[in-house]
Structure formats: structure tokens, C-alpha cells
TORBA-267561 format. One line per field, with one value per residue: residue number from 1; residue in three letters; x negated, z, y of N, C-alpha, C in turn. Coordinates in Angstrom, 3 decimals. Layout:
pos = (NUM  ...)
code = (ALA  ...)
nu = (X  ...)
nw = (Z  ...)
nv = (Y  ...)
cau = (X  ...)
caw = (Z  ...)
cav = (Y  ...)
cu = (X  ...)
cw = (Z  ...)
cv = (Y  ...)
This chain:
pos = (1  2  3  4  5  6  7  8  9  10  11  12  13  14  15  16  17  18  19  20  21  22  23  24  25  26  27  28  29  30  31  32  33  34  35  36  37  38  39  40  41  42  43  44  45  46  47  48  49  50  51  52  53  54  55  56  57  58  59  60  61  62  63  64  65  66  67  68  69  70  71  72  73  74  75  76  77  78  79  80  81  82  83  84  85  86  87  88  89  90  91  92  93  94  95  96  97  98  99  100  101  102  103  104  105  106  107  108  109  110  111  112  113  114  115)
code = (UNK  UNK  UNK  UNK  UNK  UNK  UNK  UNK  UNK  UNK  UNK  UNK  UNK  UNK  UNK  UNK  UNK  UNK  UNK  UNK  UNK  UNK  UNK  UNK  UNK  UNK  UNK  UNK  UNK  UNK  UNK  UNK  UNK  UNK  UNK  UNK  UNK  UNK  UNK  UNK  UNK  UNK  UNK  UNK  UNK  UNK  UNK  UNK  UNK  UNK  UNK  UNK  UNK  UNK  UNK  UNK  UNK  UNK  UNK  UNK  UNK  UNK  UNK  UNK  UNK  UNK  UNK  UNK  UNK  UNK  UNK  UNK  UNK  UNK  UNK  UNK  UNK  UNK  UNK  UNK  UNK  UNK  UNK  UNK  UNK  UNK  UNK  UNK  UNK  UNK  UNK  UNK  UNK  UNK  UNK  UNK  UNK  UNK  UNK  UNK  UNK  UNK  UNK  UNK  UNK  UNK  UNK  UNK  UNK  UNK  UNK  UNK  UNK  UNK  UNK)
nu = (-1.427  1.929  5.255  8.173  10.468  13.126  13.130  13.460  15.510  17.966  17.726  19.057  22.346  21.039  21.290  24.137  23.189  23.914  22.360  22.221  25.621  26.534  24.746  21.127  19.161  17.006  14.521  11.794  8.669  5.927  3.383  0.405  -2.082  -2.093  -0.784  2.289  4.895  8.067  11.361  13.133  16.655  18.947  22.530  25.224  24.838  21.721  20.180  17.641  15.453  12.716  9.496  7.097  4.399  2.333  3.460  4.111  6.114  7.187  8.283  11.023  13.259  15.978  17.274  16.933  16.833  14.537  14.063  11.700  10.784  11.661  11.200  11.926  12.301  12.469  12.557  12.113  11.576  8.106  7.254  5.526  5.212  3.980  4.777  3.982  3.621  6.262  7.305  10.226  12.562  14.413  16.199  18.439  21.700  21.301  21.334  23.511  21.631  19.344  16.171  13.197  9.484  8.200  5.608  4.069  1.566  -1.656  -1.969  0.262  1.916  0.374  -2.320  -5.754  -6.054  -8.641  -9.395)
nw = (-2.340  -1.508  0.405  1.710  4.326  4.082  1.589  0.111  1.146  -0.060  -2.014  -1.464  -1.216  -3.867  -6.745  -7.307  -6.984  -7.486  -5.159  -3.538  -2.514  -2.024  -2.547  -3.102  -0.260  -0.141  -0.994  -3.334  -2.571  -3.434  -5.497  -5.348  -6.818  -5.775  -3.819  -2.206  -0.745  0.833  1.901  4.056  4.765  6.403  6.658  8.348  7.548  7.130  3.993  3.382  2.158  2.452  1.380  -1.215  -0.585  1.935  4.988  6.239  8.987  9.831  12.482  12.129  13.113  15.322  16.548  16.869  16.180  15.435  13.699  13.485  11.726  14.568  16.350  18.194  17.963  19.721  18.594  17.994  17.326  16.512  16.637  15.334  12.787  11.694  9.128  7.430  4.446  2.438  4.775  6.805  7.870  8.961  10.049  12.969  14.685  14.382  14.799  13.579  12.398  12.023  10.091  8.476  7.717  4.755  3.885  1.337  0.663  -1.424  -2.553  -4.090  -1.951  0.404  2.167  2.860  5.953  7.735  10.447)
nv = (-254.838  -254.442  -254.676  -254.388  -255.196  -253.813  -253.029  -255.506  -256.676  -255.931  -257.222  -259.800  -261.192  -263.625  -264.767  -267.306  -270.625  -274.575  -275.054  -272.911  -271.706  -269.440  -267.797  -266.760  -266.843  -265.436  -263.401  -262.796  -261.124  -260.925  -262.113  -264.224  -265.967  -269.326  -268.353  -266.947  -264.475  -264.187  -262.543  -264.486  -264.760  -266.238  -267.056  -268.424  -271.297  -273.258  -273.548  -275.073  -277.233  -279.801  -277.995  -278.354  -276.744  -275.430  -273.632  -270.334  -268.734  -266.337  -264.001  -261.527  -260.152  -260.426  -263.927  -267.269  -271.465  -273.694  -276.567  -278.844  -281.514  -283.410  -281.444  -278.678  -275.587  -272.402  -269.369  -266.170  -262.065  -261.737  -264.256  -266.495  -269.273  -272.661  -274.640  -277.638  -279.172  -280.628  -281.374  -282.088  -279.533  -276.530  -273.649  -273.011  -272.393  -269.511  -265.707  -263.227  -261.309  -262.143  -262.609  -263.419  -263.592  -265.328  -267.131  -268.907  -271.329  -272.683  -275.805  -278.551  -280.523  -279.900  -278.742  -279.923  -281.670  -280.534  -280.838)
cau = (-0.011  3.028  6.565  8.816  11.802  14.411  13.578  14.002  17.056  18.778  17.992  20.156  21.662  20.493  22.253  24.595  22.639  23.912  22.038  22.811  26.699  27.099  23.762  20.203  19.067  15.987  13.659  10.127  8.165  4.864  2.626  -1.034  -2.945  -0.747  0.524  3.917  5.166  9.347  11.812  14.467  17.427  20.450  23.500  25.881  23.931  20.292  20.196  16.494  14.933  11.289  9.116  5.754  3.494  2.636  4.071  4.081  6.942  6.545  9.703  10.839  14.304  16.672  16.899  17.146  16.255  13.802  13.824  10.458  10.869  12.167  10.954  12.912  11.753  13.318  12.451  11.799  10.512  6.642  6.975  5.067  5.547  3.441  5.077  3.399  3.953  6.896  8.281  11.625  12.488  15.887  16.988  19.692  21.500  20.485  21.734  23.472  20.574  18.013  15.433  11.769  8.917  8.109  4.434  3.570  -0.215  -2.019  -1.689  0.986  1.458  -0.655  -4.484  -6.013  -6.631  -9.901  -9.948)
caw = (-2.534  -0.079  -0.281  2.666  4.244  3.638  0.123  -0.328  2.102  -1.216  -3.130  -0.664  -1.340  -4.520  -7.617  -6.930  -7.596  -6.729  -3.361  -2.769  -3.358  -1.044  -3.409  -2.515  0.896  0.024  -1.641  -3.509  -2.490  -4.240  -5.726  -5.971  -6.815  -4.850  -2.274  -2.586  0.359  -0.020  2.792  4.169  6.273  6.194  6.794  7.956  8.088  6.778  3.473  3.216  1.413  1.900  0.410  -2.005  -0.538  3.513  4.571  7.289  9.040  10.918  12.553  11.753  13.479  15.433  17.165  15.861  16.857  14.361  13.927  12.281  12.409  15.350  17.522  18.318  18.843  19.865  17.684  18.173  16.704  16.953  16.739  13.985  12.547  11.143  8.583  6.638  2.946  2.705  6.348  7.047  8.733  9.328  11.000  13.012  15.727  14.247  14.845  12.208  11.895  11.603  8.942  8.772  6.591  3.985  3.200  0.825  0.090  -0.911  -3.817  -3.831  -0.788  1.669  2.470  3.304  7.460  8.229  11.560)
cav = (-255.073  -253.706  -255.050  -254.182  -256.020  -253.174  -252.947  -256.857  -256.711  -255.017  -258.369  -260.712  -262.261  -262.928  -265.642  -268.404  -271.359  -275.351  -275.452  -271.546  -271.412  -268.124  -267.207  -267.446  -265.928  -265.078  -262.911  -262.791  -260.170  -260.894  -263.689  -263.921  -267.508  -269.995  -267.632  -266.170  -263.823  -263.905  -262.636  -265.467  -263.851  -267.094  -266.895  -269.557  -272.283  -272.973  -275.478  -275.479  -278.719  -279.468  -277.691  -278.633  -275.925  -275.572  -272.569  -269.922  -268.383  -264.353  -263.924  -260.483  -259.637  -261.878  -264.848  -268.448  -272.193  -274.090  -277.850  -278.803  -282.768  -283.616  -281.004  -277.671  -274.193  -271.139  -268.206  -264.762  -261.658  -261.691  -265.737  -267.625  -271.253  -273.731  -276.004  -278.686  -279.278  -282.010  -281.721  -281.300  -278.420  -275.496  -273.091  -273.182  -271.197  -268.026  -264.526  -262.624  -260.283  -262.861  -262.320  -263.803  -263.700  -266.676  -266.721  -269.939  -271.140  -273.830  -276.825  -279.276  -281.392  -278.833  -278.284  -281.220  -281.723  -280.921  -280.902)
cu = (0.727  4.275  6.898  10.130  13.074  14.456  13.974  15.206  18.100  18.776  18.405  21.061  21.506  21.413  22.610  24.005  24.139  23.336  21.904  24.466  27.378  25.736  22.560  19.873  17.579  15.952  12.320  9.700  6.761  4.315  1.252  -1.855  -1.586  -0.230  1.815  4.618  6.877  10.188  12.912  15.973  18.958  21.023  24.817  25.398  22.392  20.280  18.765  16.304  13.266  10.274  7.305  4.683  3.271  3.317  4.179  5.059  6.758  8.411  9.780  11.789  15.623  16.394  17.571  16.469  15.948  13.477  12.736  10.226  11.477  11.529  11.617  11.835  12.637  12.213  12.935  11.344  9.327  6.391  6.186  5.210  4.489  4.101  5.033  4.272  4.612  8.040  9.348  12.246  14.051  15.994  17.645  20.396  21.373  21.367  22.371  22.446  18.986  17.443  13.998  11.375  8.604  6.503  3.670  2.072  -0.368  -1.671  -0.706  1.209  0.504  -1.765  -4.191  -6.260  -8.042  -10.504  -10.639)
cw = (-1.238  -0.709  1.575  3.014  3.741  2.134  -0.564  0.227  0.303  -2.137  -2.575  -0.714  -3.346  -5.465  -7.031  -7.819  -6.960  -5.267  -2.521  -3.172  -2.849  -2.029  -2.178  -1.399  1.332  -1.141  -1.808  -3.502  -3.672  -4.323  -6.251  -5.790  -6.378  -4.012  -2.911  -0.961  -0.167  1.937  2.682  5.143  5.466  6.884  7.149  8.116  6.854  5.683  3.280  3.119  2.424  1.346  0.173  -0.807  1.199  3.497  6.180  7.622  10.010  11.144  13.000  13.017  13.956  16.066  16.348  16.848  15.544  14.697  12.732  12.693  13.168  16.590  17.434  19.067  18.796  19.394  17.868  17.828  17.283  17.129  15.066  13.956  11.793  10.211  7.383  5.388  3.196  4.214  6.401  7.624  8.342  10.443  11.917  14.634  15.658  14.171  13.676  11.717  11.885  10.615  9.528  7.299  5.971  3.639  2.654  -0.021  -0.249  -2.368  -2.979  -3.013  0.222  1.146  3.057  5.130  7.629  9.418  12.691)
cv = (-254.774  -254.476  -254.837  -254.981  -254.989  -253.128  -254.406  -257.620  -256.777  -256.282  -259.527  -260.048  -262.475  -264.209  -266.815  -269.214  -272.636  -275.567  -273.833  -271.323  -270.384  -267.198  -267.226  -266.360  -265.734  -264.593  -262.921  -261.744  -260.137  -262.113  -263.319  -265.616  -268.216  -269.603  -266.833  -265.503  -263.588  -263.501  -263.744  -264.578  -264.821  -266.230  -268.117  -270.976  -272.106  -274.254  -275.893  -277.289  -278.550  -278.591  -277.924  -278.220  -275.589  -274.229  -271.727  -268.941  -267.476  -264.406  -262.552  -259.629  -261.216  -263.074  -266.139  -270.037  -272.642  -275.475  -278.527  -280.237  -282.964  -283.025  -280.000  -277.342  -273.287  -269.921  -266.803  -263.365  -261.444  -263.465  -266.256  -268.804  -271.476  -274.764  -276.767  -278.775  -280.406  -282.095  -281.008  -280.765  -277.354  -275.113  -273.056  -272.224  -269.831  -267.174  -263.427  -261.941  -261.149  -262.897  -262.875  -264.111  -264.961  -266.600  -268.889  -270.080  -272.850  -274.465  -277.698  -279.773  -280.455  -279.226  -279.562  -280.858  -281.762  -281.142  -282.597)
């Protein structure tokens, strides 16, 4: 499977929902088992919820700061994230041309900790 950001550029932003009311600022690139690979590229501010599934963040284009709990990072392209199924986490700060990848895995609530 291939999916590119310019061709999923073209589907941002994408239907006005309730918690998108500028429409949603993302796209699904592909889904296989529980993974789902989607691009994000806000705008404005960041309304991200939670979400179920852990989830890993490739930062594509752009600069941005990322509050994952109560810690803050500064964001870059060639930066990756870490963030846990449930934790509450956004954007913020970010560059008009900010875009980063979405890549979701995993059952409900994350992978268990094995370490």
C-alpha cells in the first residue's frame, strides 16, 4: 500500500462535522487490521479529543508545539510522538503549513506495557 500527502492534501479539509465546524482536518489514507495511517494538517487551533487507539505522530512539514499531558514539545519535521490510548494531547502554536502523519494501532485503550 502507498498513499501520499499531496494526494490527501486534496481531501482537507474534508465535511463539517459538530467537533470540525471549519470541516475535518484530516485524512484517511489507508486501513489494515487496527492500523489506520490518516494525514492531520490543523488549522486555527487543534480540537483533538482523546483518542481509543495509541497512536504515532511523523511530523511531515512545519513547525508546531505538542502538549501530551502536561508536558510540551516542540515539533519539527523528522520529529516523532508517542501518544498513549486515552491521553490528552494538541497541537498548538503551529505553522500554517503544518501537516503530520497519523498512524493508529492497537485494541481499545492501547497495548498493554510490557516493559
Amino acid at each position: 500500500m502507498k498513499i501520499t500527502a499531496s494526494k490527501l492534501l486534496n481531501h482537507i479539509p474534508g465535511p463539517v462535522t459538530q467537533g470540525w465546524p471549519m470541516g475535518e482536518r484530516f485524512a484517511s489514507g489507508f486501513k489494515l487490521g487496527s492500523m489506520s495511517v490518516e494525514l492531520y494538517a490543523p488549522q486555527g487551533q487543534d480540537p483533538q479529543k482523546p483518542h481509543e487507539q495509541d497512536e504515532l505522530y511523523f511530523i511531515i512539514e512545519g513547525f508546531s508545539r505538542l502538549l501530551i499531558g502536561e508536558k510540551e514539545f516542540e515539533c519539527a519535521p523528522g520529529d516523532a510522538f508517542f501518544v498513549k490510548a486515552g491521553a490528552a494531547h494538541h497541537f498548538f502554536e503551529f505553522s500554517d503549513d503544518f501537516k503530520t502523519w497519523v498512524v493508529f494501532w492497537g485494541p481499545k485503550g492501547g497495548e498493554a506495557d510490557l516493559s
